[in-house]
C-alpha positions in Angstrom: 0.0 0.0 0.0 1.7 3.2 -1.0 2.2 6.5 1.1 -0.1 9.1 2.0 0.9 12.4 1.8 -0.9 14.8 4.0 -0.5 18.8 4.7 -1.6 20.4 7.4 -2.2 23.8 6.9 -2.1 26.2 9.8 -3.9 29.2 8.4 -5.1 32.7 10.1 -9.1 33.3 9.3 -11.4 36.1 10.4 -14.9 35.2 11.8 -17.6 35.9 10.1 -15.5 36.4 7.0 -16.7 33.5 4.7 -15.6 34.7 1.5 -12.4 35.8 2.3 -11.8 32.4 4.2 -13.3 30.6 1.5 -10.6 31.9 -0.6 -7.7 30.9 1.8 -9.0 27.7 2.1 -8.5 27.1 -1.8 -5.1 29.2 -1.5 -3.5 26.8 0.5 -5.1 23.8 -1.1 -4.3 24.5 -4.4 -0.4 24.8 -2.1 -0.8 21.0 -1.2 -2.0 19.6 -3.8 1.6 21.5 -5.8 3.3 19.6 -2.6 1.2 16.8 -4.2 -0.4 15.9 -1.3 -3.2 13.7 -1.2 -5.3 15.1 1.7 -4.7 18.5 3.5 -6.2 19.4 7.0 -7.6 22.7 7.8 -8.1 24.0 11.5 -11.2 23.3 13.6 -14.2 26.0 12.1 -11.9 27.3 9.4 -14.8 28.3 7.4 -16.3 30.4 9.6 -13.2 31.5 11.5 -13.4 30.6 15.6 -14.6 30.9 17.9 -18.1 32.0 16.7 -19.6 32.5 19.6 -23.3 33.3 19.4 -23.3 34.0 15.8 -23.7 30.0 15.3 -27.1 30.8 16.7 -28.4 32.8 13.3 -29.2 30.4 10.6 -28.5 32.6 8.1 -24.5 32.4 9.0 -25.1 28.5 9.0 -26.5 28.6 5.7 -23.9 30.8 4.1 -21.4 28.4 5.8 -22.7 25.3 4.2 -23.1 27.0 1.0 -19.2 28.3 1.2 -18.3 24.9 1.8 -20.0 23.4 -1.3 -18.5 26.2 -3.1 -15.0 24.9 -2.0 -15.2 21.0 -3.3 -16.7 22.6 -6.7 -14.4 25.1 -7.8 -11.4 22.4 -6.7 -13.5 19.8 -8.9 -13.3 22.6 -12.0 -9.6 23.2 -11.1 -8.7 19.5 -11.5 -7.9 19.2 -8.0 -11.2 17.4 -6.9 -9.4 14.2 -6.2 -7.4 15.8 -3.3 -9.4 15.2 -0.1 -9.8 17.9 1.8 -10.8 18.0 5.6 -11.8 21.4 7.3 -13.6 23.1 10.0 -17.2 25.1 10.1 -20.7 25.3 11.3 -23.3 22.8 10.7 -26.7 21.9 12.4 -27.9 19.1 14.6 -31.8 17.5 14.3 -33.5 18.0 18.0 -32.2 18.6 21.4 -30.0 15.4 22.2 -30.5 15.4 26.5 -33.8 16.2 28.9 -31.6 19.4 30.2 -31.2 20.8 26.6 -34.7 20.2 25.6 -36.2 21.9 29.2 -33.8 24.6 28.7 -36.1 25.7 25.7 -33.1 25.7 23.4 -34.0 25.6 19.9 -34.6 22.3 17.9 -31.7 23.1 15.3 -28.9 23.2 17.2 -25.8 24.4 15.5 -23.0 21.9 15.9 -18.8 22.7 15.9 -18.3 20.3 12.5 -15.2 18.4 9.9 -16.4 18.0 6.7 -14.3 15.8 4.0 -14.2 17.4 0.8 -13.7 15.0 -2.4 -14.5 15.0 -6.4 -16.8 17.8 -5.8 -18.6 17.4 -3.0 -19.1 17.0 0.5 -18.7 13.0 1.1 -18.6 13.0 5.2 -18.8 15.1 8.3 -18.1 14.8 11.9 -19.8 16.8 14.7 -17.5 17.5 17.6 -18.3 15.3 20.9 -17.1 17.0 23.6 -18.2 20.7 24.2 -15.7 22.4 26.4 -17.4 24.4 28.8 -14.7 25.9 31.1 -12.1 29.2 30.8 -12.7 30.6 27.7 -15.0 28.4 26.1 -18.7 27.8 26.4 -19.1 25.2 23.4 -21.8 23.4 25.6 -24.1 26.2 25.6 -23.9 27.3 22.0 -23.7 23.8 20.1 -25.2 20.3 20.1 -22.6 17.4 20.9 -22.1 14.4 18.0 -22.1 11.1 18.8 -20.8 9.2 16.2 -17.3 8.6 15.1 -15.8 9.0 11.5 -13.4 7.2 10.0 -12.9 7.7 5.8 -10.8 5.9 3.6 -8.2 7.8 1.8 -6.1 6.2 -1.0 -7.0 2.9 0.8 -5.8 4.3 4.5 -8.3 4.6 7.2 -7.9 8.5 8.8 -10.2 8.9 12.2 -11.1 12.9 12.4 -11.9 14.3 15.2 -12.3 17.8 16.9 -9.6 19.8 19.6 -11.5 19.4 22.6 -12.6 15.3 21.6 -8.3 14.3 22.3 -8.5 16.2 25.6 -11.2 13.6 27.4 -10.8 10.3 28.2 -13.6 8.4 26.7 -15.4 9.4 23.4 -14.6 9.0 19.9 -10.9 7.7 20.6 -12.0 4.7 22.6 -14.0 3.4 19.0 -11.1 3.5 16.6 -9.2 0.7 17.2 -9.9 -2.5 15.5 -11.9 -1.3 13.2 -12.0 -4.0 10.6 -12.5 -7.7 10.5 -8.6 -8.6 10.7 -8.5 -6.0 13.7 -6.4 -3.6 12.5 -7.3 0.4 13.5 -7.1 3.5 11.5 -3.8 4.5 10.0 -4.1 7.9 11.1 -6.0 9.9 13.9 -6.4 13.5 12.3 -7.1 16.1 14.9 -8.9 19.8 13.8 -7.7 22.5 16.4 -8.5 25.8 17.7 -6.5 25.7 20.5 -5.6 29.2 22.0 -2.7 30.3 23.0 -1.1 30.4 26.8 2.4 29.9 28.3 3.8 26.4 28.3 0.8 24.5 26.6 2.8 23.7 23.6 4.4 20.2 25.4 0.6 19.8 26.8 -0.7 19.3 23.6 2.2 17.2 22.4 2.3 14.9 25.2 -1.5 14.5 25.5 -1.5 13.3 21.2 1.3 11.5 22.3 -1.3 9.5 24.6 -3.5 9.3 22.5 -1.4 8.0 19.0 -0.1 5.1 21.6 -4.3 4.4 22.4 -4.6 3.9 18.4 -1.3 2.8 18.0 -1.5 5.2 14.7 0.1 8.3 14.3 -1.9 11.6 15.3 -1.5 14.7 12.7 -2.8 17.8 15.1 -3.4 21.0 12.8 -4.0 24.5 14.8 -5.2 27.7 13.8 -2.7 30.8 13.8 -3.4 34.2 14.3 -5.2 37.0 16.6 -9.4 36.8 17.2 -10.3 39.5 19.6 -9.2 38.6 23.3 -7.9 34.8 21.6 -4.7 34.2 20.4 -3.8 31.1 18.5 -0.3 30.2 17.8 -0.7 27.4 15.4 2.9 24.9 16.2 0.9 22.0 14.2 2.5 18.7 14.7 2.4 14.8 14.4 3.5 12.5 16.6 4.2 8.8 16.5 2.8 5.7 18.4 5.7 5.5 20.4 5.1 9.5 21.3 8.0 11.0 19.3 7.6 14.1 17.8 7.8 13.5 13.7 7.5 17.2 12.3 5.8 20.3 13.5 5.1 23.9 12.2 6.7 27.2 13.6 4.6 29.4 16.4 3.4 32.4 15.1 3.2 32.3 11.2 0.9 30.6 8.9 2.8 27.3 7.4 2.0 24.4 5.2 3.0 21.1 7.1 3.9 17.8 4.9 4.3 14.6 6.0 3.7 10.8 4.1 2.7 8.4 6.0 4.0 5.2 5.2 2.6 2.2 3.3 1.5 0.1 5.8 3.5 -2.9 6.5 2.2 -6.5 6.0 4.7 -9.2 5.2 5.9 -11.0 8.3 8.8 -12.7 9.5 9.3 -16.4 10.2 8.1 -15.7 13.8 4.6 -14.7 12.1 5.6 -11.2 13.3 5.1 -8.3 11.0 8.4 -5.8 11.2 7.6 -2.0 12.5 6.4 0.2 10.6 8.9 3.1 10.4 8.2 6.9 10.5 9.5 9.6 9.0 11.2 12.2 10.6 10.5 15.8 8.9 11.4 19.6 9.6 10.8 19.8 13.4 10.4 23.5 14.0 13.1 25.0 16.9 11.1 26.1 20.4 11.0 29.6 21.3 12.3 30.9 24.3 9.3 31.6 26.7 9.9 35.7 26.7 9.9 35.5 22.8 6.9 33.2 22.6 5.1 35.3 25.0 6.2 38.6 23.1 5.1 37.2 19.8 1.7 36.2 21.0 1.0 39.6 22.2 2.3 40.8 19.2 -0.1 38.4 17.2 -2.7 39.3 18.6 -2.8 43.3 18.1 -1.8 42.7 15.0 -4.8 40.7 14.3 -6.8 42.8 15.9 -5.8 46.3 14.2 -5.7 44.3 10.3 -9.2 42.3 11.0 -10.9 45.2 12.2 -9.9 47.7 9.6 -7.5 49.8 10.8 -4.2 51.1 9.4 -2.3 52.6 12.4 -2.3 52.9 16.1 -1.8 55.7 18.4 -0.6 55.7 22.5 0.4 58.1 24.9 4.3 57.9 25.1 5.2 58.9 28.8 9.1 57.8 29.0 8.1 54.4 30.9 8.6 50.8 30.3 4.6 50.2 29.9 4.3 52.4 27.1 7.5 51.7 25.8 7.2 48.3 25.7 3.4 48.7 24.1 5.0 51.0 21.2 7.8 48.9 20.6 4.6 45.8 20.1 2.6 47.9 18.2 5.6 49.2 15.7 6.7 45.2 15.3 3.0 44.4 14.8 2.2 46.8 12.1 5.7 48.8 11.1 7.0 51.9 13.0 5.9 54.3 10.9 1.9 53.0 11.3 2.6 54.1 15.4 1.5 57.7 16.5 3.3 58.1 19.7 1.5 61.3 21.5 3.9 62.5 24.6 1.6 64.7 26.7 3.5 66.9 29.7 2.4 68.2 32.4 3.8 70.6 35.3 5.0 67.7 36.7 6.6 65.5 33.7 10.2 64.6 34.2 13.0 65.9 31.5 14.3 62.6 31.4 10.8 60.9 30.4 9.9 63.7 27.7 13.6 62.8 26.3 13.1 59.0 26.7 9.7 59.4 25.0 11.5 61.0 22.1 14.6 58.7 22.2 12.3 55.5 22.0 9.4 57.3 19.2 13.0 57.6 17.1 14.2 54.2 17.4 11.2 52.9 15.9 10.4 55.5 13.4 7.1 56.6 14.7 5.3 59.7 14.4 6.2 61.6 17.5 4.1 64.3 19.1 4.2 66.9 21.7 1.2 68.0 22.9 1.1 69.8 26.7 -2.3 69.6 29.1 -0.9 72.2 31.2 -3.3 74.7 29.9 -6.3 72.2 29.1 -5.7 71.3 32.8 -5.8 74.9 34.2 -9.0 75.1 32.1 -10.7 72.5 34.1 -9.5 73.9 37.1 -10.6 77.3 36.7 -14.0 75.6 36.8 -13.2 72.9 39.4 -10.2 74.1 41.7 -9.5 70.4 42.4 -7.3 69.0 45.4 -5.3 66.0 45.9 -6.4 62.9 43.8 -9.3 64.5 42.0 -6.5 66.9 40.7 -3.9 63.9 39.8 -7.0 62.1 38.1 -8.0 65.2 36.1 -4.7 65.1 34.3 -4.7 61.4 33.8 -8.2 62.0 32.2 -7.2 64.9 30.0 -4.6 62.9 28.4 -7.2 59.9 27.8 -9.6 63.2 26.0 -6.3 63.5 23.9 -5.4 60.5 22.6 -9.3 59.8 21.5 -9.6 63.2 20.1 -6.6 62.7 17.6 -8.0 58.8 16.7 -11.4 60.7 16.1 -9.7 63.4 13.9 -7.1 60.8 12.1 -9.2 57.1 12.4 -6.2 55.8 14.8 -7.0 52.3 16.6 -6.1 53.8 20.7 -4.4 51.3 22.5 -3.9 50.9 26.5 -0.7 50.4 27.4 -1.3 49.0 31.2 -0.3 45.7 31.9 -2.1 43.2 34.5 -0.3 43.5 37.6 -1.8 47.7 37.5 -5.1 46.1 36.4 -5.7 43.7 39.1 -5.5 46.6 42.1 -6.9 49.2 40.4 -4.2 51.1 40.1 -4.7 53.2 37.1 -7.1 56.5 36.3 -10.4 54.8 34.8 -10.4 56.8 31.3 -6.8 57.9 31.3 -4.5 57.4 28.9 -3.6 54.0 30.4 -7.0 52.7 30.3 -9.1 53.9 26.9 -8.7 52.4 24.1 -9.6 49.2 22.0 -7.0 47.3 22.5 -4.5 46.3 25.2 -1.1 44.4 24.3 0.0 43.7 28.0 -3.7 43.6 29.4 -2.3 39.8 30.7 1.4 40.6 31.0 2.3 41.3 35.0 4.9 43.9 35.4 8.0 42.0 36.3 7.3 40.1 33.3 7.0 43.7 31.3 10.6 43.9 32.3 11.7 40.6 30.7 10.2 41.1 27.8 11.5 44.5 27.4 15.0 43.1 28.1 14.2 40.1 25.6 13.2 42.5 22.8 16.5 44.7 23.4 19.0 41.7 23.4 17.0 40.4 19.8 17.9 43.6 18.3 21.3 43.0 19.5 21.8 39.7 18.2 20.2 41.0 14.9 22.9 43.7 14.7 20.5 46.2 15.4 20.0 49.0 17.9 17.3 48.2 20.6 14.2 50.3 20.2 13.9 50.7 23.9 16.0 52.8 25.6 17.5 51.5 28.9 16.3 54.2 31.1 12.8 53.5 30.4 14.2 50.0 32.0 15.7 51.0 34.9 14.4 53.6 36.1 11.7 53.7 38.9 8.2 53.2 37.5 6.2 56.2 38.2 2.6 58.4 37.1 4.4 61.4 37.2 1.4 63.5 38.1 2.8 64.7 41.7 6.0 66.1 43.1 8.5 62.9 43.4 5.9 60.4 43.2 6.9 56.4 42.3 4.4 53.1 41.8 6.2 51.9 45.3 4.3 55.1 47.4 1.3 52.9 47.2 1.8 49.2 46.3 4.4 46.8 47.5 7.6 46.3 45.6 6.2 44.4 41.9 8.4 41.4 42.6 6.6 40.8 45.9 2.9 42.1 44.0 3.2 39.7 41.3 3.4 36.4 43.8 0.5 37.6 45.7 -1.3 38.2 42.2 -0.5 34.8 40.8 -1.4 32.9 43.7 -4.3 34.9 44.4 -6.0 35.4 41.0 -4.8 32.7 39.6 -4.4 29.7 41.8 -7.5 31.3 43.4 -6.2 31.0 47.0 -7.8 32.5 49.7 -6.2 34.9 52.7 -5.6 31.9 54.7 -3.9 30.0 52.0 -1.4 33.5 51.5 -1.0 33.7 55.1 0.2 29.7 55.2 2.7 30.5 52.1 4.3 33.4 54.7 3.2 36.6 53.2 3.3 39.3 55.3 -0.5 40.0 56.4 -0.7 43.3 56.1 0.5 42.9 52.5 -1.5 40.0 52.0 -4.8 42.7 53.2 -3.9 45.4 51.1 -3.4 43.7 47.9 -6.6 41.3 48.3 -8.4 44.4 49.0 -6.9 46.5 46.4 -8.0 43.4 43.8 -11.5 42.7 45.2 -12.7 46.5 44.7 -11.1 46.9 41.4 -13.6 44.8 39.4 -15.5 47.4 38.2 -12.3 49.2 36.2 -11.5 45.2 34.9 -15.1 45.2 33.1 -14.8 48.3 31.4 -10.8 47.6 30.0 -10.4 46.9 26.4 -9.7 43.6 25.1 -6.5 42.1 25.5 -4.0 38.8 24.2 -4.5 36.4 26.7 -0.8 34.6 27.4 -1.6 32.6 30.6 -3.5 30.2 32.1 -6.0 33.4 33.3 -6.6 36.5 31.9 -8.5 39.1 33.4 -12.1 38.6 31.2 -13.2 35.0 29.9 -11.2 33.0 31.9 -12.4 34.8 35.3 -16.1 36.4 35.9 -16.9 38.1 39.4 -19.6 39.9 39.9 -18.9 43.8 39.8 -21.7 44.1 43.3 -20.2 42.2 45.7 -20.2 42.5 49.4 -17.6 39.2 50.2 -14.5 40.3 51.6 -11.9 37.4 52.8 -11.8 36.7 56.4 -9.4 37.8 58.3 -9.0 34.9 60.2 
């Protein structure tokens, strides 16, 4: 039995854009079949772009999905190409509610369902609805499609291929546990082939490698994995396809990052056997194997995906941000300038009475290294203006020039069609400490939204040491680095008047917010108390400012948004035991 070749192609789509994915789809096909590949993979909902959220809900969207996807096997018929198979993700719809809990909850009889469909000689021979609906972090599949229940298995140039869905790998149980001795001699599928839209966080790249490692050695086949790449509002997918062998070794995988075409044959299948009646291995081949990141690049590149993604798929051309001489906004331009070129980046520096020489001249040393349009704009007098009305004191008169510098920035997108971006990062966002509708806080977008501050730091560092491996000079300049952070809007004011030291911060953060551990739980890993009481405090009355932030790139395991919803009204307050 001869090989099969098979691409995996990890593309970038936009949701809801069907004709524009439509046309990547046959892009990258038309690619393979060059490669001469015999089947090639798409990403889980491909044709519709993921996740959809409640757009799966309109039946209109499902039917123009179904019709794109017919679309797709005929023009590949008229090309010539109809005898590649082609396997990708979209949208289709299940009969009635499958459990008593659906049907009571009144949800409607045709149920849109997270579906493969195999493409061949023109049309649409076989489709597979996902099984498991993940309904936890970022995901609520289970509320918005029906579950499948039956496996698929085709036949491709006489090898059988088992499809399944991202989540339907991650589950013991399901549509793995029915694709082993298939047929009547008892041999399984050749190849378990695994559609993913599996988002982005640090240090899930050996999850997912290990787990189809698991599960090739269940089907003792090899298992192709094919991710989506690219930026989708808060999401951010870093593709790093793969396949994996029965015995768990990595065989070839795609870059992070960067859309890439993926080839691999699997072997003819070995028969003949030995005089012990054994049949020899079957041997793998070994391709490219793509080189792993180091963990401040790969989380630099995801947030640099994912603004990226957002400023192209939502139309705009160029970004503007308050440049104050720090490492937040700094390190924001220097993301935005690698996301969409320097010269796209309006960097707005906005003095007041109280601004720092060194940070207007760090402003303008940084807005020079990456070739952005720099701007000087003072609120001294806008500020006085608002004062002649108000006479504010104390923090009412610090917030009034955080604010006037958020009026600024929106002004100039409003007169120029800029895309305003926030530069705070997380470790700010979790206490609160930040002017609600300042320049730190407005905004569509937010690169470092799920970056804490010591890890602003690193990256910085990691993005300056690049450029000096590259040969070139590093956009940020070192006092933005080193210097103590600091708003600027009183007399010798730092970060460190009112929070504890950001090294310190950030532990109580992570275990906290993230490991969701209570003050007794703090106190037992020897935080100070009254440390541990200011900061849970500081984080438990901040929730209304986290609802109204922009969207940001989630990069860990949970980011402020999907991944964790408090109520804003809450009276609970942790016990001081």
């Amino acid at each position: 039995m001869a090989e099969l070749r098979i691409a995996l192609a990890q593309i970038d789509t936009c949701v809801g854009a069907i004709d524009q994915n439509t046309a990547k789809i046959l892009e990258w096909t038309r690619r393979a079949a060059g490669e001469g590949a015999h089947v090639v993979a798409f990403p889980e909902m491909t044709l519709t772009g993921y996740p959809i959220e409640d757009l799966a809900l309109r039946a209109s969207f499902r039917r123009a999905a179904w019709a794109a996807a017919a679309d797709v096997a005929a023009q590949l018929e008229r090309e010539g190409l109809g005898g590649v198979t082609v396997v990708l993700g979209t949208v289709g719809t299940a009969g009635t509610p499958d459990t008593p809990e659906r049907a009571a909850s009144g949800a409607p009889a045709d149920l849109p369902t997270n579906r493969a469909v195999v493409i061949q000689h023109g049309e649409v021979l076989a489709a597979y609805d996902k099984h498991h609906l993940p309904n936890y972090g970022v995901f609520d599949e289970f509320r918005i499609f029906a579950p499948g229940t039956e496996p698929l298995v085709v036949e491709i140039e006489g090898r059988a291929v088992g499809i399944v869905i991202c989540e339907d790998i991650w589950q013991d149980g399901g549509p793995i546990t029915t694709l082993g001795g298939l047929d009547e001699a008892g041999h399984g599928i050749d190849l378990l082939l695994v559609l993913n839209g599996s988002p982005y966080e640090e240090g899930k790249g050996h999850v997912r490698t290990d787990l189809a490692a698991r599960r090739a050695a269940e089907v003792d086949a090899p298992v192709a994995y094919v991710n989506m790449v690219g930026g989708q509002d808060d999401l951010v997918f870093d593709g790093g396809s793969f396949v994996v062998g029965p015995d768990g070794s990595v065989l070839t995988s795609s870059p992070q990052f960067v859309e890439d075409l993926l080839v691999w044959d699997l072997p003819a299948r070995t028969s003949s056997a030995d005089l012990t009646g054994t049949a020899p291995a079957t041997v793998y081949p070994t391709g490219r194997i793509a080189a792993p990141l180091h963990p401040d690049e790969e989380v630099y590149r995801a947030c640099v995906t994912g603004l990226a993604g957002y400023v192209r798929k939502n139309g705009f051309r160029s970004i503007v941000l308050g440049l104050s001489g720090g490492i937040d906004s700094a390190l924001s331009a220097t993301l935005a300038a690698d996301a969409i070129g320097g010269q796209n980046v309006v960097g707005v520096s906005m003095p007041s009475s109280y601004s720092s020489e060194h940070s207007k001249d760090d402003a303008a040393d940084l807005a020079k290294r990456l070739g952005a349009d720099y701007r000087v704009q003072p609120i001294a007098p806008m500020v006085e203006a608002f004062q002649g009305e108000l006479a504010l004191e104390g923090v009412a008169e610090e917030n009034l020039q955080a604010r006037v510098r958020g009026v600024v920035l929106m002004a100039i997108s409003n007169r120029e069609g800029h895309l305003v971006i926030a530069p705070g990062n997380k470790s700010e966002l979790a206490v609160g400490y930040a002017t609600i509708y300042d320049a730190g806080s407005i905004g569509g977008y937010a690169p470092l939204k799920d970056v804490d501050k010591s890890r602003v730091w690193a990256l910085a560092r990691w993005r300056n040491d690049a450029a000096l491996d590259a040969g070139e000079i590093p956009p940020i300049p070192e006092s933005s680095i080193t210097k103590p952070p600091s708003a600027e809007l009183r007399p010798g004011q730092t970060d460190q008047d009112s929070l504890p030291p950001y090294d310190l911060l950030d532990e109580v953060l992570d275990a906290y917010i993230e490991h969701a551990e209570g003050r007794a739980e703090l106190l037992a890993r020897g935080f100070d108390p009254e440390v541990v009481d200011k900061v849970v405090t500081l984080v438990d009355r901040a929730e209304w400012k986290r609802r109204q932030y922009p969207l940001g790139p989630k990069v860990t395991s949970l980011a402020f948004g999907r991944d964790r919803r408090l109520p804003v009204t809450s009276r609970w307050r942790e016990p001081a035991e």
